[in-house]
N, C-alpha and C positions, 0 to 999 in steps of 0.2 A: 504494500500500500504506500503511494507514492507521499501523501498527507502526514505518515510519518515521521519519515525522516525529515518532510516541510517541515513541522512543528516541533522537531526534537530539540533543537535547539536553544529556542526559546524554553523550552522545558527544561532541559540543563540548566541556563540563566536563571531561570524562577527560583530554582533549587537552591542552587549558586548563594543570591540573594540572601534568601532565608536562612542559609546557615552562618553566611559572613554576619549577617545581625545578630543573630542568639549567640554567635560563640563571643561576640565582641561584648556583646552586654554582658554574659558571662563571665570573661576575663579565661574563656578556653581557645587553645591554640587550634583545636579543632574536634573533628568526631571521627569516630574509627568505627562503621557499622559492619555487623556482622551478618552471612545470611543465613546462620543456624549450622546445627549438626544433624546428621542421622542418629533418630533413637532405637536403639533396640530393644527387643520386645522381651519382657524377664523369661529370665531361662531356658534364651531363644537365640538362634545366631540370624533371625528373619529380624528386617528394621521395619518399624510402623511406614507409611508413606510420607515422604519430608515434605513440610510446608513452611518459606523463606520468611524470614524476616521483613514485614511488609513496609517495613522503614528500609529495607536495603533497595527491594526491588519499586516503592520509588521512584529512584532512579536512572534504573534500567530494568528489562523485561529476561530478566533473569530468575526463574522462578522453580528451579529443579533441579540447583550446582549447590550442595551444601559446601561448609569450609571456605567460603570464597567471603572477601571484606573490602571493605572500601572504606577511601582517607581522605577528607575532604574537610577543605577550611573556609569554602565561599570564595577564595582569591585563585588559589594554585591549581591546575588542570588535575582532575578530579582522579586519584590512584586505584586499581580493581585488583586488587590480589586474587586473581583468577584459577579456582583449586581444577588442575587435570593432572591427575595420577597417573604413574602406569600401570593397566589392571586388565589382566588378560582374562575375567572373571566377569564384567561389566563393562558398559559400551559406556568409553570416556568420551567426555563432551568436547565438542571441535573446536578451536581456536578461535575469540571471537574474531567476526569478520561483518555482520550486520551493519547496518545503516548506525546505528548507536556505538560503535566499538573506537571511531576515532575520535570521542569524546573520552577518553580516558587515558590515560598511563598505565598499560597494562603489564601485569608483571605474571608469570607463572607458577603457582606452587603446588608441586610435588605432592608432598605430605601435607597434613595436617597440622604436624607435632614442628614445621621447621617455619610456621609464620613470622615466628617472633622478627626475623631477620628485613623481612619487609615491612615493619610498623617502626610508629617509632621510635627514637631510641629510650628518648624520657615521656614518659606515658602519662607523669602527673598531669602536664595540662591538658589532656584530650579526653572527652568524655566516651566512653562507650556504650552503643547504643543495639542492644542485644538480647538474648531469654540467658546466654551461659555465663551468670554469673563466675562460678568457680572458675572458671576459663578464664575468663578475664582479668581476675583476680592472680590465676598464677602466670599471667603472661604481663602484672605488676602494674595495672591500671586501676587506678582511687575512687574514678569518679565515673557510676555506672547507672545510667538510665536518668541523670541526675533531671529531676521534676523539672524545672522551669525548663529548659530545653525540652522535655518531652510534651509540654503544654504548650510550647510554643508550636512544635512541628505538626501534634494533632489538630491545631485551631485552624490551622492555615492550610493541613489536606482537605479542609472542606473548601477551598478556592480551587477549581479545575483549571489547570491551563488546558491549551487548545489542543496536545496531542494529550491529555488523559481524555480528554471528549471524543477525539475518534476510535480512543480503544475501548470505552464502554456503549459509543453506539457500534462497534463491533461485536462486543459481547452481547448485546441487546439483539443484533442479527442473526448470530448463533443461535442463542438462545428462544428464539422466533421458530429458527427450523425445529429444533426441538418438538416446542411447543404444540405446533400442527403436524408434526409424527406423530404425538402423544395423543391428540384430541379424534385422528384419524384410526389408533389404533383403541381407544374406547369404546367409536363408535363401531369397528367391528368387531365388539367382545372382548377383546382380551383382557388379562388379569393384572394384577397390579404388577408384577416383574413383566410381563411383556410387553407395558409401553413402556418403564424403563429402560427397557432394550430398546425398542423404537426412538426413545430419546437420545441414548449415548448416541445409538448410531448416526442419527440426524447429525449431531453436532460436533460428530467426529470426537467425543470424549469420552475417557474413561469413567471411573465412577470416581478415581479420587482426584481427578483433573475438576470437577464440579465447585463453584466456590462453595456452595456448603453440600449437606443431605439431600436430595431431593426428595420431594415430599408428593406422593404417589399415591393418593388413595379413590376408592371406590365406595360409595353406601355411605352408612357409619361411619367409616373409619374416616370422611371430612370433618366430623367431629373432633376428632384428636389433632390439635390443634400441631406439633411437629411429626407428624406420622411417615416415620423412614422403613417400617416394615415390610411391606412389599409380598403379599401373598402371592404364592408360584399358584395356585387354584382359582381361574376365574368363578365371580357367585354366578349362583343360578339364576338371578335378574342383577341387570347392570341399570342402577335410577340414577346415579350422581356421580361426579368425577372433581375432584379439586386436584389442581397441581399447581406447587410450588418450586421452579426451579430455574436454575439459572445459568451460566456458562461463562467460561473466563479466557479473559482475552488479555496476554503479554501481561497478566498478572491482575486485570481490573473483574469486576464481576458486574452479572446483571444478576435480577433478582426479580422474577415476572411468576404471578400468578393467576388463573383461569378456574372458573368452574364448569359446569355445563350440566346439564339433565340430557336424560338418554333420549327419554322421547320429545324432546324438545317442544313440550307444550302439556299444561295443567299447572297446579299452583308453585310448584317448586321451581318451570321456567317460568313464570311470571317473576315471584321472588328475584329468582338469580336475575333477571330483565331490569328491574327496577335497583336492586345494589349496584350494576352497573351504569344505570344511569348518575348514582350519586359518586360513583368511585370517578367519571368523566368530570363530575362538577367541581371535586373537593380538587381533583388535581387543574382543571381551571382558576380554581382557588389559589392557589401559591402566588404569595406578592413580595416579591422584596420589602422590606423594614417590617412586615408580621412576623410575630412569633408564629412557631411552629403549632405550639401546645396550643394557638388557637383554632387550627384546622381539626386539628380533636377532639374539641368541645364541639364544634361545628357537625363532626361528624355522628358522634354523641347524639344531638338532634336530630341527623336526618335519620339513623336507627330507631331511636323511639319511633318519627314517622310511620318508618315503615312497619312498626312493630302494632301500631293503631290502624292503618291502614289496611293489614292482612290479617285483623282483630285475633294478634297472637296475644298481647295485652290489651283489656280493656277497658282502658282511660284514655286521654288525650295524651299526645307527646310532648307534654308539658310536666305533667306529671309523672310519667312515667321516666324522663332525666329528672326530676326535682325527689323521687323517690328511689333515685338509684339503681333503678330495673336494668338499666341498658349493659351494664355493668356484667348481668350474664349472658346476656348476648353477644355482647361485643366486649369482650375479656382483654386486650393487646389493645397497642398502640400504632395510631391510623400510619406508622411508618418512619425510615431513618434515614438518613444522607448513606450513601452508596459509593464505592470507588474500591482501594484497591482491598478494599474487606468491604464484606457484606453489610455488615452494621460498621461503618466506617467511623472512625477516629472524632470525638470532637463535639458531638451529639450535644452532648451537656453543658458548654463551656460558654460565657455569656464572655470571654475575652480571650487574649492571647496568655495572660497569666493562670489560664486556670479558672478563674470564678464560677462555679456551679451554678447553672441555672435549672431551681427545682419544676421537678411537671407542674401542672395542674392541681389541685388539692383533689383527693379522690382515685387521680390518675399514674398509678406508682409504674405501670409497665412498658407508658411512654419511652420510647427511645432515642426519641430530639425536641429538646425542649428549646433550640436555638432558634434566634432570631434567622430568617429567611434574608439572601440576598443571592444576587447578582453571581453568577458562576459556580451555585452550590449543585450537587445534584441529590433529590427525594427518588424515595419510593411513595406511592398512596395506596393502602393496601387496608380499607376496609374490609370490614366482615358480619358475619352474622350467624350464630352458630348454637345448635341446640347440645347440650353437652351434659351428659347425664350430672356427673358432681355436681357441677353449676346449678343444674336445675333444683338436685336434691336440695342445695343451700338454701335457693330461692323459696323451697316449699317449707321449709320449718323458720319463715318469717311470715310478717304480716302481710306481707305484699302477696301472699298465694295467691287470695281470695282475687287479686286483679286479674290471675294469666287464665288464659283458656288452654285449660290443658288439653282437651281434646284434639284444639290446632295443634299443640304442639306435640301432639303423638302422632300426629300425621305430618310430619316433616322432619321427627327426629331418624325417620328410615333414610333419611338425605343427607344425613350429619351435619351440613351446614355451608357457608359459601364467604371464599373470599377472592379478592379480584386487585390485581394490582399489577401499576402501570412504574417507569421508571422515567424522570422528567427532569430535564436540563431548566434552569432560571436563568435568563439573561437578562440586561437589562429591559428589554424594549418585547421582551415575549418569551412564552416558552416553548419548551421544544420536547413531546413527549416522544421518545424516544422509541417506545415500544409501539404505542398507536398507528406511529408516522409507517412501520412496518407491516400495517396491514392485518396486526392481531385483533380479530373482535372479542 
């Protein structure tokens, strides 16, 4: 993609930028990040599947070379201690040579155990920024993950430059083919593992290339709000389908989900028809200078809505957000800024220092409570969900006497529905990333 290497540049700079600031305000000569180790699995010589330090890759799309570090002060061309072994055992990685590789000083390392030789020599003033404390420690570095530096570089991944934007509407197109494998192989039957197969295959991924679990269910089981099971047994009637899943792209993630009814009409596609109408709105919604937490509360209401409308409760939707009802309906948080993690960095931070900005009162499962602007990217990922616990809680309060259980035993064979879109804020409009792709 030719857009890459256009914008990588400026990406490097941005980078650049933001470290020359923190290490200066710091009084650090610079940072030494690490992209992790392989862990092995106890009393095993098999290692779990490595996932990078997503402070390393950053800044580069390096996301599967453990042992490799990089030295960077904001001034001086950016160092890649680039780990390839000789290992007649496992396929070493090639030399870099991509569009990204003549932004760095790259150096070769052998082993593991022989870095010390390329970092530097006095470690006091460089922070390390890593999971391997011990490591760090014995290779004689003081100052590790140190807070204000890590509050600063979380605050500020929530600002995209313009090549993290072509790689999560890359990921957003992956993850699209996906998608319509998956919705094509529900509607010919198959069971919960064989459109997870229909998916990886779409997107050309593994299952542990996925940025998180995918979330693959039929009936019920959309009830279970992280449901990574995956029944190899198609049921003997297919009513509902949710999936949640995503695809990564040079280390960014999408993060899109769908519901759908099988026969495509009676009250459960109605239902699912009208959440999506509100899940289009709430992400029309997104404005620069709003809080987040207030498209939640927003959403909050249009659930009750629809909760008096399809007279699942029966009060006004007034009452039924002023009595806390929606609460088991809609359990989660209408959604989180995205990039190179799924629930990406920063969510919480009302500045660059750190200052906690709390949800909602009421709303503890929120996962961005940040002010909206200009360059961020959301998810909007309402829901509406009949879930046995939930309900059970719901019936040994006062509020029972509101719900019509009867509706709601006629929709809990559906589990439940949720729908969510992934959307660029610029200043002057948005850009929903996933829509713009042709998903309905």
């Amino acid at each position: 993609m030719e857009q890459l290497a256009q914008y990588y540049a400026e990406h490097i700079a941005t980078l650049q930028q933001r470290t020359k600031t923190i290490v200066e305000r710091e009084g650090l000569e610079g940072l030494v990040i690490h992209s992790g180790q392989a862990k092995r699995q106890f009393l095993d010589d098999m290692y779990y599947p490595f996932k990078v330090n997503p402070q390393f890759k950053a800044w580069l799309p390096v996301i599967d070379n453990p042992h490799c570090w990089l030295v960077v002060n904001g001034t001086d061309k950016p160092k890649l201690i680039f780990y390839r072994p000789v290992d007649f055992w496992h396929k070493v990685p090639d030399e870099p040579s991509d569009f990204w590789a003549d932004y760095f000083d790259i150096q070769l390392l052998l082993k593991p155990d022989q870095v010390e030789k390329f970092l530097p020599y006095d470690k006091a003033g460089y922070g390390y920024i890593g999971e391997y404390l011990e490591v760090a420690q014995a290779l004689g570095f003081t100052q590790m993950n140190p807070e204000p530096v890590m509050n600063y570089l979380h605050f500020h991944r929530a600002y995209k430059t313009q090549y993290e934007l072509v790689c999560l509407r890359e990921a957003n197109r992956l993850a699209v083919l996906g998608h319509t494998a998956a919705r094509d192989a529900f509607y010919a039957g198959a069971s919960e593992f064989g459109i997870q197969q229909a998916y990886l295959n779409a997107t050309s991924h593994m299952e542990n290339d996925t940025p998180y679990g995918n979330i693959v269910a039929l009936n019920d089981n959309c009830a279970i709000l992280h449901y990574t099971h995956f029944d190899r047994q198609a049921p003997a009637q297919h009513r509902s389908f949710l999936i949640d899943a995503g695809a990564n792209f040079h280390g960014y993630a999408s993060d899109i989900t769908r519901t759908y009814d099988f026969a495509k009409q009676g009250q459960f596609a109605d239902l699912v028809s009208v959440m999506n109408e509100h899940q289009i709105a709430l992400g029309k919604a997104l404005q620069p200078g709003k809080l987040y937490g207030e498209l939640h509360i927003d959403c909050h209401n249009r659930v009750a809505q629809v909760l008096a409308d399809f007279n699942i409760v029966k009060l006004p939707a007034e009452e039924i957000v002023a009595k806390g009802i929606t609460s088991t309906f809609f359990p989660h948080g209408l959604g989180h800024h995205l990039g190179l993690q799924v629930h990406d960095m920063g969510g919480f931070m009302a500045d660059e220092s750190g200052t906690h900005q709390d949800p909602p009162e009421g709303h503890p499962f929120l996962r961005c409570t940040r002010r909206i602007e200009a360059g961020q990217v959301f998810t909007i990922e309402p829901g509406l969900y009949f879930i046995d616990s939930l309900l059970g809680d719901l019936a040994e309060t006062d509020n029972k006497q509101y719900i019509n259980w009867d509706k709601v035993a006629e929709f809990k064979p559906y589990g439940g529905i949720r729908i969510e879109d992934n959307i660029i804020v610029h200043d002057d409009r948005l850009e929903n990333m996933t829509r713009d792709l042709n998903l309905d």
